[in-house]
C-alpha positions as CSV (number, residue, x, y, z in Angstrom):
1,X,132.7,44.0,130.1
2,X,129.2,43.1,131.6
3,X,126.9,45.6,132.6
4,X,127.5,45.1,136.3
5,X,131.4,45.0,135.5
6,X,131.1,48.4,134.1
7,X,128.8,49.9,137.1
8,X,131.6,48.1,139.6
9,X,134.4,49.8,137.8
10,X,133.0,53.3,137.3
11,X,132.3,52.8,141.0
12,X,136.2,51.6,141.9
13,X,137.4,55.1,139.7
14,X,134.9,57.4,141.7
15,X,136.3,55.9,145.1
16,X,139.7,56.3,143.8
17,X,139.3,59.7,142.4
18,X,137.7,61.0,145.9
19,X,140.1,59.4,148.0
20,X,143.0,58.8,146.6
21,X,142.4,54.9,146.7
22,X,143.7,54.5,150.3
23,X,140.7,55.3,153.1
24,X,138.3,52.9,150.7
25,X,140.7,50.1,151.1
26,X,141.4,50.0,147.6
27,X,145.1,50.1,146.5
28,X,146.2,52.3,143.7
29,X,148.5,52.9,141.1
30,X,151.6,54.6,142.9
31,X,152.6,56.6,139.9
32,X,154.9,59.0,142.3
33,X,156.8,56.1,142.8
34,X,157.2,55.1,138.9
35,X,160.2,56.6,136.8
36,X,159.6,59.9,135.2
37,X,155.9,60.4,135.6
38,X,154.2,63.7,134.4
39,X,151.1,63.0,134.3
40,X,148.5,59.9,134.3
41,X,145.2,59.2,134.3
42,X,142.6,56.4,134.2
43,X,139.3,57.2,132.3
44,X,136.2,55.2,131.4
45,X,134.4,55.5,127.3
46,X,131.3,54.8,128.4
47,X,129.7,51.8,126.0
48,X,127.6,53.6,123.3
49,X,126.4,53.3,119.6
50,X,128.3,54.5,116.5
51,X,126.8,56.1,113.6
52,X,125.7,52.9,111.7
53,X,124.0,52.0,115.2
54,X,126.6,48.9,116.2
55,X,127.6,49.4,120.2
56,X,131.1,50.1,121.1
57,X,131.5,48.2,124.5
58,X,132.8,50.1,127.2
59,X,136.7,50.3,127.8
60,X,138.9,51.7,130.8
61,X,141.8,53.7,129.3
62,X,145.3,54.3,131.1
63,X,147.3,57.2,129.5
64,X,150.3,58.4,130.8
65,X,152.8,61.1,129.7
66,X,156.0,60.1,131.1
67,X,160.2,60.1,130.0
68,X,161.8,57.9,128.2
69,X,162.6,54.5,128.2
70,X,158.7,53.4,127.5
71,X,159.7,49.6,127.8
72,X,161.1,50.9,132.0
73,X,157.5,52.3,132.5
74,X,155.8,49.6,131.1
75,X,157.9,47.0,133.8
76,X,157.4,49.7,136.8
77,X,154.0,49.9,136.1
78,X,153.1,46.0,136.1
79,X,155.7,45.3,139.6
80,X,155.1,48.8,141.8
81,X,151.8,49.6,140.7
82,X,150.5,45.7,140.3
83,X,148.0,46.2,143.1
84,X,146.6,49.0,141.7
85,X,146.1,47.9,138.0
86,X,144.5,44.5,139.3
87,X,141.9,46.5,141.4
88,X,140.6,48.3,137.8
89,X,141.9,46.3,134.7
90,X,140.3,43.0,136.9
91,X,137.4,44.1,136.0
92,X,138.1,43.7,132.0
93,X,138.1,41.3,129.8
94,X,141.6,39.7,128.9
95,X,143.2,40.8,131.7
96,X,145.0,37.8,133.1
97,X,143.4,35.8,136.2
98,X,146.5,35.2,138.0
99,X,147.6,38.2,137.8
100,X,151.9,38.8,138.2
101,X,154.7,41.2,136.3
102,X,155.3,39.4,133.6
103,X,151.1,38.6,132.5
104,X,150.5,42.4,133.3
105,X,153.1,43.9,131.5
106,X,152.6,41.8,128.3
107,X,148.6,42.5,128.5
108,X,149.9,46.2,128.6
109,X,151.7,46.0,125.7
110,X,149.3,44.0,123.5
111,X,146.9,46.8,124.2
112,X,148.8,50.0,123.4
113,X,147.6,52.9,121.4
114,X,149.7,55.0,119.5
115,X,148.5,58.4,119.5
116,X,147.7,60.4,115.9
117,X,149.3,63.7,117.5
118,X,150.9,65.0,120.7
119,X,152.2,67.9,121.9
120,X,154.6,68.3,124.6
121,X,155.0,71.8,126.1
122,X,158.6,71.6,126.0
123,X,160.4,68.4,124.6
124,X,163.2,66.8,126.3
125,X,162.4,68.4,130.0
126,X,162.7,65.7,131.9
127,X,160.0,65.5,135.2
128,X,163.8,65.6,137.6
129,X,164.7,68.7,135.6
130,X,161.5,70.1,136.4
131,X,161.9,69.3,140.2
132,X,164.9,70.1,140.2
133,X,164.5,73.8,139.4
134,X,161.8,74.1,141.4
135,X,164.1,73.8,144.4
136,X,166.9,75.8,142.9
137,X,164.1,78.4,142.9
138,X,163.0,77.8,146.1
139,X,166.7,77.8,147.6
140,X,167.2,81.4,145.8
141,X,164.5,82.2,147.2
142,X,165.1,81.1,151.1
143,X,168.9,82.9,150.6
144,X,167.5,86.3,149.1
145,X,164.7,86.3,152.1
146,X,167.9,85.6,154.7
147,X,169.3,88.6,153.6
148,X,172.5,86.8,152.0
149,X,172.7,88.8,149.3
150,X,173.8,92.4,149.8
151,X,170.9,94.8,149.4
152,X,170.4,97.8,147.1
153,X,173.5,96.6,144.9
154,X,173.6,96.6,141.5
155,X,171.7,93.8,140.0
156,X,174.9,91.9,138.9
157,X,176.5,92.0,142.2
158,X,173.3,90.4,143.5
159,X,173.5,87.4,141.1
160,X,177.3,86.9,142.1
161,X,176.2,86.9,144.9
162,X,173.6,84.4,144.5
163,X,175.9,82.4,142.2
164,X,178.7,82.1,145.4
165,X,175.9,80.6,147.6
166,X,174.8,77.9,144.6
167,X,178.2,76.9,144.1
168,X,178.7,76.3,148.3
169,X,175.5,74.4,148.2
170,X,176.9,70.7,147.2
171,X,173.0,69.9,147.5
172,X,172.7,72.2,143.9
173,X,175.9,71.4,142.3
174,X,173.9,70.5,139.4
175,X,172.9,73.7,139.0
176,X,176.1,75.0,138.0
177,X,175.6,73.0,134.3
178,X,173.2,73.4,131.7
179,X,170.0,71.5,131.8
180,X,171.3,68.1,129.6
181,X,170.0,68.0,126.1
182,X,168.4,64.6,124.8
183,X,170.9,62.3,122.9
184,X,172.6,62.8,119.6
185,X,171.2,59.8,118.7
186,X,167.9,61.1,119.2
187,X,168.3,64.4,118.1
188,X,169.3,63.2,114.9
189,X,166.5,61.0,114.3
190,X,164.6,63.8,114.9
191,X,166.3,66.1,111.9
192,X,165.7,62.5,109.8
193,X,161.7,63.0,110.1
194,X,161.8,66.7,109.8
195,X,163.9,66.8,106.7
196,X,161.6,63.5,105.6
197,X,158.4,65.0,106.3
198,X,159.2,68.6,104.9
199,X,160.5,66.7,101.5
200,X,157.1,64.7,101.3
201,X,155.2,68.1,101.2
202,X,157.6,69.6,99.0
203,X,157.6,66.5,96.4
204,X,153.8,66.3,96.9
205,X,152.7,69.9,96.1
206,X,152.1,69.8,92.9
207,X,149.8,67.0,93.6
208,X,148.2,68.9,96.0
209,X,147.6,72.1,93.8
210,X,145.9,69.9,91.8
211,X,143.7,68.2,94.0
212,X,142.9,71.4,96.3
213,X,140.2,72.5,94.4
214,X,138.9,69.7,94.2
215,X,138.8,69.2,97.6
216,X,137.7,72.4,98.7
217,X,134.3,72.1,96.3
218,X,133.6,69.0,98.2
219,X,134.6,69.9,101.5
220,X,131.7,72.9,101.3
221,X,129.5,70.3,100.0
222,X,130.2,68.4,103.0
223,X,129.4,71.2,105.2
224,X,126.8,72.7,104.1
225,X,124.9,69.0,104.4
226,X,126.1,68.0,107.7
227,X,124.1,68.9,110.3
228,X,125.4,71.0,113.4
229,X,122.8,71.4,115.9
230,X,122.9,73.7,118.9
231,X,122.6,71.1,121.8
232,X,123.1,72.8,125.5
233,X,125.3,70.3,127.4
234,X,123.4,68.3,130.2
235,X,123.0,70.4,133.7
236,X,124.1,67.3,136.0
237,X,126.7,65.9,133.3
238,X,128.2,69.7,134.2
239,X,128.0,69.8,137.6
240,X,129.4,66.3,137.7
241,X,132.6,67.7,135.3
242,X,132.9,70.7,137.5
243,X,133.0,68.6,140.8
244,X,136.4,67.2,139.2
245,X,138.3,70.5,137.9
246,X,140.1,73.7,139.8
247,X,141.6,71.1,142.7
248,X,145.2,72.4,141.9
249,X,147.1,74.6,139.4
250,X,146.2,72.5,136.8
251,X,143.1,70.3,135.0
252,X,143.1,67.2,133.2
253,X,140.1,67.4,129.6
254,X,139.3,64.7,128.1
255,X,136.7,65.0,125.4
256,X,135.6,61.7,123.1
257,X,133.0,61.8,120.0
258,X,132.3,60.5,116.6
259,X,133.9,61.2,113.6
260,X,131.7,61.9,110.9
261,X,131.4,58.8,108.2
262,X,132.6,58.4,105.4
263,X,136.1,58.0,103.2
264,X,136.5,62.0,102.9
265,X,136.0,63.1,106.2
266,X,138.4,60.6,107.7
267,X,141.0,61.3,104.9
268,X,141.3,64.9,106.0
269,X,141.2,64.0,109.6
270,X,144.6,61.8,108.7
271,X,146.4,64.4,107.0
272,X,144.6,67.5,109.5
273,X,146.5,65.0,112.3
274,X,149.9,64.5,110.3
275,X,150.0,68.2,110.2
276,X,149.4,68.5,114.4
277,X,151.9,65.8,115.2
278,X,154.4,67.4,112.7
279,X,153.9,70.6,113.8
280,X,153.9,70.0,117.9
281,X,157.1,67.4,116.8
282,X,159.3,70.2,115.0
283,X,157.9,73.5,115.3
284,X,156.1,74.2,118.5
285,X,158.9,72.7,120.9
286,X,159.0,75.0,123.6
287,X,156.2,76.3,126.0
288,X,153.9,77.5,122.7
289,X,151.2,76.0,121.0
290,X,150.6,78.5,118.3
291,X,150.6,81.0,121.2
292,X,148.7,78.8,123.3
293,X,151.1,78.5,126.4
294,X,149.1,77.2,129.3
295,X,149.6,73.3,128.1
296,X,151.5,70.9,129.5
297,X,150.6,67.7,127.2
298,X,147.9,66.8,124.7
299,X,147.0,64.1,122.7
300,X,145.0,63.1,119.6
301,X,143.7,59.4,119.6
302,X,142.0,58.0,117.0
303,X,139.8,54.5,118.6
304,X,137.6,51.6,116.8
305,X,139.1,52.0,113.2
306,X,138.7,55.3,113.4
307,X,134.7,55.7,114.1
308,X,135.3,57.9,117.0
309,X,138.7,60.1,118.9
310,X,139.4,61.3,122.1
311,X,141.5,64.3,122.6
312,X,143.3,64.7,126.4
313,X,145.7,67.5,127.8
314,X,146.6,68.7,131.0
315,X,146.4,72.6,131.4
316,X,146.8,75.6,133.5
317,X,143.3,77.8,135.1
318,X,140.2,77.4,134.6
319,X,138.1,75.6,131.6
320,X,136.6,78.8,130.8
321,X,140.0,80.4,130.0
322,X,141.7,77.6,128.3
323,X,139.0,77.6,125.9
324,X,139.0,81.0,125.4
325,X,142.6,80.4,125.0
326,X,141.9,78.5,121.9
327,X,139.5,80.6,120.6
328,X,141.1,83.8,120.6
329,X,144.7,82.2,119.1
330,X,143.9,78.5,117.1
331,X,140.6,78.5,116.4
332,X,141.9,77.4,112.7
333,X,143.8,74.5,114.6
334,X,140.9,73.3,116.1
335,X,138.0,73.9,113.4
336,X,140.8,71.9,110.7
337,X,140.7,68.6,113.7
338,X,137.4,68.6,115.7
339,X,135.2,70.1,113.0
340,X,135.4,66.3,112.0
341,X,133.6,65.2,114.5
342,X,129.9,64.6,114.6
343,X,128.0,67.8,115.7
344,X,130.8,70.5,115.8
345,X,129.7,74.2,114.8
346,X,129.6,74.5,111.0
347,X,132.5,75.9,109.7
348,X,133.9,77.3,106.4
349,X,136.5,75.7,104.2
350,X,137.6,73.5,107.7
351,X,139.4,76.6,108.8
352,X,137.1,79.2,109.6
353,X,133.6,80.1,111.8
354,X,133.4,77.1,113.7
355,X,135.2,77.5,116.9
356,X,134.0,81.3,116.2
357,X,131.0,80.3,117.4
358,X,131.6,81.1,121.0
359,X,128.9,79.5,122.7
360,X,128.1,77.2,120.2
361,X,131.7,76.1,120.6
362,X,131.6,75.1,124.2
363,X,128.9,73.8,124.4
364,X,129.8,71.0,122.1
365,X,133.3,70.5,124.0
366,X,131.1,70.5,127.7
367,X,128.7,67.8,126.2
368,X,132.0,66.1,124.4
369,X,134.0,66.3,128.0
370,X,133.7,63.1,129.9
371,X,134.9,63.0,133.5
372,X,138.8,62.1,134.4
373,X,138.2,60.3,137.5
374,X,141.6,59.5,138.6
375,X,144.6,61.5,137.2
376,X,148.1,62.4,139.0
377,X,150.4,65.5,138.4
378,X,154.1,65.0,139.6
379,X,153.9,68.9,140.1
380,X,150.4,69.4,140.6
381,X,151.4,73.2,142.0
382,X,153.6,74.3,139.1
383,X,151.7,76.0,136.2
384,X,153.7,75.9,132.4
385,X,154.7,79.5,133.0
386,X,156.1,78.8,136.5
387,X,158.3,75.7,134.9
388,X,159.7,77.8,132.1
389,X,160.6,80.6,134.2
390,X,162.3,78.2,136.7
391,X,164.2,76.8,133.8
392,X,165.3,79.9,132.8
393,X,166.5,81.4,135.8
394,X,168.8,77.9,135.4
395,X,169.9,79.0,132.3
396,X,170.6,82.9,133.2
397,X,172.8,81.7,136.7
398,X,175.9,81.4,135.3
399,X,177.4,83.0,132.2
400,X,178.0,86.8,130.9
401,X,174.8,88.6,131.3
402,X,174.3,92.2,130.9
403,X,173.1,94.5,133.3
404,X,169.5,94.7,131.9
405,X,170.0,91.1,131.3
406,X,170.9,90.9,134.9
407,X,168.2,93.0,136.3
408,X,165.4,90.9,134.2
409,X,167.1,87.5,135.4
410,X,166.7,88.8,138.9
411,X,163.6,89.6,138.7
412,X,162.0,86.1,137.8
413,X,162.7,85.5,141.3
């Protein structure tokens, strides 16, 4: 893009972000009305040098976390939400002049990413599931407040008496099944990779023995060269970030930098991001991040054969909190990931100090943060907890409980 493109464009994504498109007159993407929208956002990289000095021109990203099919969000987005990606991706270069479905979907595709590592708080919760038991909360809720259930009663009396009023509610009569699982088909392909990938490591561990010591000699090598200043983020790049964040129950970070050069450095970042994508994939599948439960989504891209990455999420409170978050529980997660990026806190055999380095620490992710101008929640006032609990108090309705059982399921009401 030219240089007056660029200026245009971060001008259309302020406007958008402040607005919400409509009062400026310019139209935006209606990602309420797409299929299974989480979460969404639009976000400009900045054009800037890489290490060896070449300049990476700017570029306008789209991510979206959304349910399955992709190929149904991919049409959705280029016929509902047209208007809206003509009034940003105009601005770029190949986008097509005359602009219709069938141009926009295919530049879509020709363009698509796909991301090193993701984590999904809890897979195969669908964003209708997660409505859905939002109101089935709610509707509790309203009944219990009308005094339908009998008061003072013994806790499983209560819930039969809750569970008469959801079964004579036709407008919850899916609330008398379990939430659906994904397919069989998918399921199993999922036990395919698991089985695949935990073989791999198993067949490949003598290997490894071998090579760790190696590996470790030249990792401290590397660490004790690179350099790891100090640098205090800028005061008005903060202010501006700040503007953006504590709207609603959650935030959108996105955070983009350099990797460090070189052949070893970006060989550990491969397997450090095998290791997150297997790990958020099989093991951390439900509302936990290695103890980290305030995320909804997060992603680990790798751009511009691999000189630099951006890492996104979506998560509950406050900055200051979710890093904490980090810090206090996987400091070794991120240390083993970002500590391959240019100017990260030294750390120690990739896994420790680093991220230890409180202030050192976030002030490299606050000068690494670059503004989310335009992002959409479908559930902007549900935190992670409140989701999980709803889909819990699904899951406790019907069925033998109990009477602690009974009591505890009452009281996540």
């Amino acid at each position: 893009m030219l240089r007056e493109q660029v200026d245009e464009l971060r001008r259309r994504l302020d406007d958008l972000g402040a607005q919400g498109g409509e009062p400026t007159g310019l139209p935006r993407v209606p990602f309420a009305e797409l299929s299974g929208v989480h979460f969404a956002r639009l976000v400009l990289l900045e054009d800037e040098a890489d290490p060896d000095g070449q300049v990476i021109p700017a570029t306008l990203l789209l991510m979206s976390e959304i349910d399955a099919p992709l190929d149904r969000h991919l049409r959705e987005l280029a016929e509902i939400g047209g208007a809206g990606l003509d009034a940003v991706f105009g601005l770029c270069d190949g986008y097509p002049a005359e602009a219709g479905p069938g141009p926009r979907a295919s530049f879509l595709r020709e363009r698509m990413l796909p991301a090193q590592a993701a984590y999904v708080n809890t897979i195969g919760r669908t964003v209708e599931q997660i409505r859905r038991e939002e109101s089935l909360r709610r509707a509790i809720g309203d009944f219990l407040d009308a005094g339908g259930a009998r008061s003072g009663e013994d806790p499983q009396v209560v819930r039969a008496d809750i569970q008469r009023f959801v079964r004579g509610e036709p407008s919850l009569a899916w609330a008398r099944r379990r939430a659906p699982r994904p397919s069989l088909r998918w399921r199993a392909g999922e036990l395919v990779h698991a089985v695949a990938g935990a073989g791999a490591l198993v067949i490949c561990t003598p290997l490894l023995v071998l090579i760790l010591p190696v590996w470790l000699a030249v990792l401290r090598l590397h660490e004790r060269a690179e350099e790891a200043p100090h640098l205090r983020p800028d005061p008005e790049h903060a202010r501006c970030l700040a503007a953006l964040e504590d709207h609603v129950a959650q935030n959108p970070f996105s955070a983009l930098g350099p990797i460090k050069p070189g052949p070893f450095r970006r060989t550990t970042l491969r397997a450090v991001l095998w290791l997150i994508d297997y790990g958020s994939r099989h093991v951390f599948t439900r509302n936990d991040l290695a103890g980290v439960k305030t995320i909804h989504f997060a992603r680990w891209l790798v751009l511009d054969d691999w000189s630099r990455a951006i890492f996104t999420s979506y998560y509950d409170g406050s900055l200051e909190s979710y890093m904490d978050d980090f810090i206090d529980k996987v400091a070794f997660g991120l240390n083993a990931s970002f500590s391959n990026g240019i100017g990260y806190p030294r750390t120690r055999f990739l896994l420790f100090q680093g991220a230890k380095r409180e202030e050192e620490f976030k002030d490299f992710l606050r000068r690494r943060q670059i503004p989310t101008q335009v992002w959409y929640s479908a559930y902007e006032q549900l935190s992670a907890h409140n989701i999980e609990n709803n889909a819990l108090i699904r899951s406790g309705l019907f069925g033998p409980l109990a009477a602690a059982e009974a009591k505890a399921w009452l009281q996540r009401l």
